[in-house]
N, C-alpha and C positions, 0 to 999 in steps of 0.2 A: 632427501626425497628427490628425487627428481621424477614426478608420474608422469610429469610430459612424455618422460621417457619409457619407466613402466609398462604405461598405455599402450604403449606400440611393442619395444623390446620383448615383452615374453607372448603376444600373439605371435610376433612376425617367424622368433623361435618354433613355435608350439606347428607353425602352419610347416614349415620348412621340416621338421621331423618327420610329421606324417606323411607330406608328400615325398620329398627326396630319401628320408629316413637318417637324416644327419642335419647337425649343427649345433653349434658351439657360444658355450652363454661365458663372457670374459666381461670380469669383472674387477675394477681398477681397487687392486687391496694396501696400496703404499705408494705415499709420496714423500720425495726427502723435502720439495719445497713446496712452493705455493703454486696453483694451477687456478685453470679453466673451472673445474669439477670437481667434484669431494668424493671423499671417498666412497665406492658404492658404487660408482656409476657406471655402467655397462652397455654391452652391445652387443647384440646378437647375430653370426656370421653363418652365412651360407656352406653347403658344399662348395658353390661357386665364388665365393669369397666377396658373395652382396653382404651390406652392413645395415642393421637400424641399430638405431641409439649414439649416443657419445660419449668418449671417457676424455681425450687431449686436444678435442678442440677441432681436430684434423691434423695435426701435428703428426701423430704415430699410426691413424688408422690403417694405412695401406701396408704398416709391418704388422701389427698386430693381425690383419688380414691373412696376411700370410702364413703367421705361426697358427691360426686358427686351423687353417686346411690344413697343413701339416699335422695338427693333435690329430682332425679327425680322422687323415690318412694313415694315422701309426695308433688309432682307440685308443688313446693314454693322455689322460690332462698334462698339464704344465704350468710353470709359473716363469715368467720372460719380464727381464728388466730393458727399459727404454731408457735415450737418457745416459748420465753420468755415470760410467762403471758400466756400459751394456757393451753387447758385443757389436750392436748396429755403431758401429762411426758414424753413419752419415743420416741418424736420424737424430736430432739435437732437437731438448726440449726451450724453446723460448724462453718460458721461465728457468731457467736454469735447474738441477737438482737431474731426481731420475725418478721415472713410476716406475712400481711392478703390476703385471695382470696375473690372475689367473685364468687360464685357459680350462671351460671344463666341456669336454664332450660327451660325459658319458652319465649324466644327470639323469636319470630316468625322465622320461618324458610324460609318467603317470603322475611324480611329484610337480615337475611344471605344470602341469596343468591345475593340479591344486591349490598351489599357488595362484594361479591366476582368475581360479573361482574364486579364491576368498577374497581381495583384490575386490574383484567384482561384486560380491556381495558388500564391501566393506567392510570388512577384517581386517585388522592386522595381524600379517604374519611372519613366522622368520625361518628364511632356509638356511640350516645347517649347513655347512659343508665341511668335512676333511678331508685338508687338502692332500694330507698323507697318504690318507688310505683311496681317497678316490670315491668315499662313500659322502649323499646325501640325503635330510633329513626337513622335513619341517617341525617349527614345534610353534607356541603361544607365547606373545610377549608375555616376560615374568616378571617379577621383583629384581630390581636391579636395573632392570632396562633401561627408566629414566635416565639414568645417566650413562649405559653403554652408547643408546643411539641421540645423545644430547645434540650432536654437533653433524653427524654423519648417520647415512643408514647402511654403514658397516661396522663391526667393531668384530675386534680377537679374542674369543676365550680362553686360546692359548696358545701357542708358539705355532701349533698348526690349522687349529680349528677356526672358520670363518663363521660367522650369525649377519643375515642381511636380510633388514627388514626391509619388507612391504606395504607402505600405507593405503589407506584410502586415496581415490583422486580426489584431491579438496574440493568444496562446492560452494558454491555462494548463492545463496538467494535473495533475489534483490526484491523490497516490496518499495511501489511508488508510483508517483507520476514522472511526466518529463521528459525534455530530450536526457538528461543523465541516464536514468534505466537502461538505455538502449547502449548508452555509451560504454556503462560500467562493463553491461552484458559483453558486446564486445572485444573489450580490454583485457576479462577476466579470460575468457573463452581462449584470447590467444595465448596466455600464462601458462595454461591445462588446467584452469579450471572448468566442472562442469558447471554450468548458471543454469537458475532456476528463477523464473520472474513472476510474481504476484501483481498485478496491477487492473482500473477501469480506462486505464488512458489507452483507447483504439491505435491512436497513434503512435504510444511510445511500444506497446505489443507486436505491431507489423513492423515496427525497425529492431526491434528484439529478438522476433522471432526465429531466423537464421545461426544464432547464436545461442542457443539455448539447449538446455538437453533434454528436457522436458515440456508439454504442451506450455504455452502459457495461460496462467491460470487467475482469475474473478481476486477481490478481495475479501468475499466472502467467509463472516465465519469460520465455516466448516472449511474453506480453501487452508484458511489459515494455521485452522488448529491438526488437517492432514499432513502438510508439510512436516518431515520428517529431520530433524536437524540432532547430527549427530557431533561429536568430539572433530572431524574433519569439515564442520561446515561455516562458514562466517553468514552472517545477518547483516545487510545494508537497506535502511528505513531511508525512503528519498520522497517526503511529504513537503509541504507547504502548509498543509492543512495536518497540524500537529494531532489532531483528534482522532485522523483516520489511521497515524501507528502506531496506538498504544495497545491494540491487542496484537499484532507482529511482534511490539515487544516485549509484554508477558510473557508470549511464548518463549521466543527467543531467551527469554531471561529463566526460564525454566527447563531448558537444555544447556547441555554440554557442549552448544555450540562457543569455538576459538575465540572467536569476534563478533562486537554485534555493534554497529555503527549508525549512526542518525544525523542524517542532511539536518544543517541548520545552525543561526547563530548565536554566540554562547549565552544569552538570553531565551531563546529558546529550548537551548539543553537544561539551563537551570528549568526555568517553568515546565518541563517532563518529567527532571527529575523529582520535582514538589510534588507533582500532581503523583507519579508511582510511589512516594512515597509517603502520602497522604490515605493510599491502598493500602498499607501498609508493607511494601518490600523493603527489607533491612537495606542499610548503604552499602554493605559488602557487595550485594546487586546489582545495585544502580551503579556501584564503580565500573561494572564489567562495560557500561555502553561511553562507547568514546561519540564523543560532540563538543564542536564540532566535526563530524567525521572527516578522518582524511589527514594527509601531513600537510602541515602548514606550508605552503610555498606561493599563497597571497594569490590563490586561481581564483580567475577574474571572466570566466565563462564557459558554460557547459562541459569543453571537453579537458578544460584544465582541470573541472571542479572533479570529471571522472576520475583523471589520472591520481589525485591527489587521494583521493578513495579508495580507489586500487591498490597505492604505494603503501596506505595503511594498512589494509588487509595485508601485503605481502609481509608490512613490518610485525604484524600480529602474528603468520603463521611462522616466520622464521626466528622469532623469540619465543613460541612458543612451544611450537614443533607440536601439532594436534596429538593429543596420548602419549607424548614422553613430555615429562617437564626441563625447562632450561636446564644443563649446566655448563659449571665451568670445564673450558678445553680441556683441563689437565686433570678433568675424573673418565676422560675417557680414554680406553686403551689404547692402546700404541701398535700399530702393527709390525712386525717384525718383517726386515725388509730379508730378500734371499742374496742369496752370498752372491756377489759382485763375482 
């Protein structure tokens, strides 16, 4: 995933076709060693050889730059090795090894943009591409994907064909009092995620509110049970008063939401969990909420306690990857690098 990236990379494309009627979507398909970036990650280059997004860190942009304008001055993709075995000498990757990109200009600009409605809507989707023929496609995550996009949101169908998924931009909604709420909000917000905050505390909503993608919203019942939490959203309960998150999370615990977390000490997660499971919800349930929320690293005020909340959600989305299940590295393909 990288939506940080996403989020801007195929607008800033989609804006640059209409206007100028060119530009060029390169997408990092092979590394021989370890990087910056994973695989998937992309950037989208101007006629004039402007960039958004990243695939090296900054290492290779300004070659990659160049080979862009040249695809789209000769309307024919390409695939350009950086790095170890390339023809640039004098662009060496730090980490040692070598990437390849592909270079495509000639993407239909009806399918980017589809792509980036579903994106927008919350879909996940996957753009085909053959890189032989120069043809793309989108299609619906299928059987099998769990483990094509385990580790990466690129994987090879086969010696020529690329599949790169598109997720949701993850979200978090945080329900609470406190200066944490505001904190989370803003920690999350710089990640890419979009935050959504539930709370009565006037004060923790006006330090909130800047950071947020959504109005902020009462705890209300009905506030409650509107929030929409899907497979890309995590749940963070940041109460004192244990009484007022238990219907945040029923909810929560009755979506598909990644993560669902709850401020508080392991005395206080036991007595939640008694008491939901005195409602009766089975333990397979109650496993899903980690408490005390957050990685242990013994935070000792407000903006430690966010960070450590934060670091949890990120460890929940990146072990579980929203709508692919983990696997192990070596079930997923291998890309084929192009001849040195």
């Amino acid at each position: 995933m990288d939506q940080e990236f996403d989020e801007t990379v195929l607008p800033a494309l989609l804006a640059w076709r209409r206007r100028e009627g060119a530009g060029a979507l390169v997408t990092l398909v092979h590394k021989s060693a370890s990087g910056p970036r994973p695989l998937g990650s992309q950037l989208a280059v101007s006629r004039a050889g402007d960039l958004v997004g990243l695939i090296s860190g900054g290492c290779v942009e300004g070659g990659i730059a160049a080979e862009a304008r040249a695809a789209m001055a000769a309307g024919a993709n390409r695939t350009v090795r950086f790095g170890a075995g390339s023809r640039y000498v004098d662009l060496r990757m730090p980490c040692g090894g070598s990437i390849d990109v592909y270079v495509d200009v000639t993407v239909p600009t009806d399918i980017l943009a589809g792509v980036a409605a579903a994106v927008g809507a919350r879909r996940p989707t996957v753009l085909v591409t053959d890189t032989a023929r120069g043809e793309s496609w989108t299609e619906a995550p299928g059987p099998g994907d769990d483990a094509a996009f385990a580790t990466a949101d690129l994987a090879w169908r086969d010696a020529t064909v690329i599949r790169r998924l598109y997720r949701p931009q993850p979200r978090l909604v945080l329900a609470g009092r406190g200066p944490i709420v505001p904190l989370c909000a803003q920690m999350a917000t710089l990640i890419g995620y979009a935050v959504e905050v539930l709370t009565d505390d006037a004060h923790a909503a006006a330090r909130a509110a800047p950071h947020v993608a959504a109005p902020v919203r009462g705890l209300a019942p009905g506030a409650v049970r509107a929030t929409v939490l899907d497979a890309a959203t995590a749940v963070v309960t940041l109460f004192h008063d244990h009484d007022v998150e238990l219907p945040v999370l029923r909810h929560a615990l009755a979506s598909p939401a990644f993560h669902i977390g709850a401020l508080g000490s392991r005395a206080a997660q036991a007595a939640r969990l008694a008491r939901l499971q005195d409602e009766g919800l089975p333990p397979a349930a109650l496993a899903r909420i980690e408490g005390p929320a957050g990685v242990a690293i013994h935070a000792a005020n407000p903006a430690e306690i966010a960070t450590a909340i934060v670091a949890g959600m990120i460890r929940a989305y990146r072990t579980h990857r929203p709508g692919v299940e983990a696997a192990a590295a070596t079930d997923v393909p291998t890309a084929p690098p192009v001849d040195a």
